[in-house]
C-alpha positions as CSV (number, residue, x, y, z in Angstrom):
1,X,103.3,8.1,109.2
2,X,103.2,4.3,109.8
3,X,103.6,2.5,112.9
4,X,106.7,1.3,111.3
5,X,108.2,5.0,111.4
6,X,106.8,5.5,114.7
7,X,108.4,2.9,116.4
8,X,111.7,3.6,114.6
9,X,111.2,7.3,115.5
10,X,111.1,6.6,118.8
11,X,114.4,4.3,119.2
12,X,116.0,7.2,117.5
13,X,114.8,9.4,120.1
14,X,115.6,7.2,123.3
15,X,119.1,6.7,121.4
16,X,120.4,9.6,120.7
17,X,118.2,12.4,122.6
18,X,116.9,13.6,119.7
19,X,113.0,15.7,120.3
20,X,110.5,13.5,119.1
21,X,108.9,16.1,116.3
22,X,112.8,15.5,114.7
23,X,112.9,11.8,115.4
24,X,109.7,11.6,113.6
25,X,111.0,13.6,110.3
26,X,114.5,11.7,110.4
27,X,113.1,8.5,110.4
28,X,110.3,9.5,107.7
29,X,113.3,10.3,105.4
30,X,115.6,7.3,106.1
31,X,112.1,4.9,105.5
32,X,111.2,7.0,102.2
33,X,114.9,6.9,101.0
34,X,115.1,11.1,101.0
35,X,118.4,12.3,99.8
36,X,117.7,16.0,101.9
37,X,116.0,16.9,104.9
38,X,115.0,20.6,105.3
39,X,115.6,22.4,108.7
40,X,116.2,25.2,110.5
41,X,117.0,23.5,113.3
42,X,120.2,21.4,112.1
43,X,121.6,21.0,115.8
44,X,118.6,18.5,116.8
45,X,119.8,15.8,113.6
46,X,123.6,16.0,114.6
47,X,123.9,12.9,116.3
48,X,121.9,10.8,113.8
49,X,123.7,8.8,111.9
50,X,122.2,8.1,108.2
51,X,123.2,9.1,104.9
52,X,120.4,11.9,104.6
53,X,121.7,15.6,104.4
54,X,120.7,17.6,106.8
55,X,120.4,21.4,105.0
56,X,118.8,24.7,105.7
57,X,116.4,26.8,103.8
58,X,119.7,28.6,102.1
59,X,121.1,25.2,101.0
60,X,117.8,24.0,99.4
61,X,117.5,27.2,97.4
62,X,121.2,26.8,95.8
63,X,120.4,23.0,95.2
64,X,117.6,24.5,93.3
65,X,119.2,26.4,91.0
């Protein structure tokens, strides 16, 4: 993490009420230009905006086959 993704992180957080643990891995992917982030907890990414895709455990092993 850099202080760069911290600080982000934490406008997404105040901004949208997102917890901080998912602010943290949101912004992490939109910095490091992800195209998937992995959760099983896809309710907490909803109201972030950003082209990542938000997909469960299910949807990462289809995407791996």
């Amino acid at each position: 993490m850099t202080q760069n993704i911290a600080e982000r992180a934490g406008e997404l957080h105040w901004k949208y009420e997102v917890p901080t643990a998912d602010s943290l891995i949101a912004e992490t992917g939109i910095v490091e230009n992800t195209r998937h982030v992995l959760t099983g907890d896809q309710r907490h990414f909803g109201p972030i905006k950003n082209p990542r895709k938000i997909i469960d455990l299910k949807q990462a092993l289809e995407l791996a086959r």
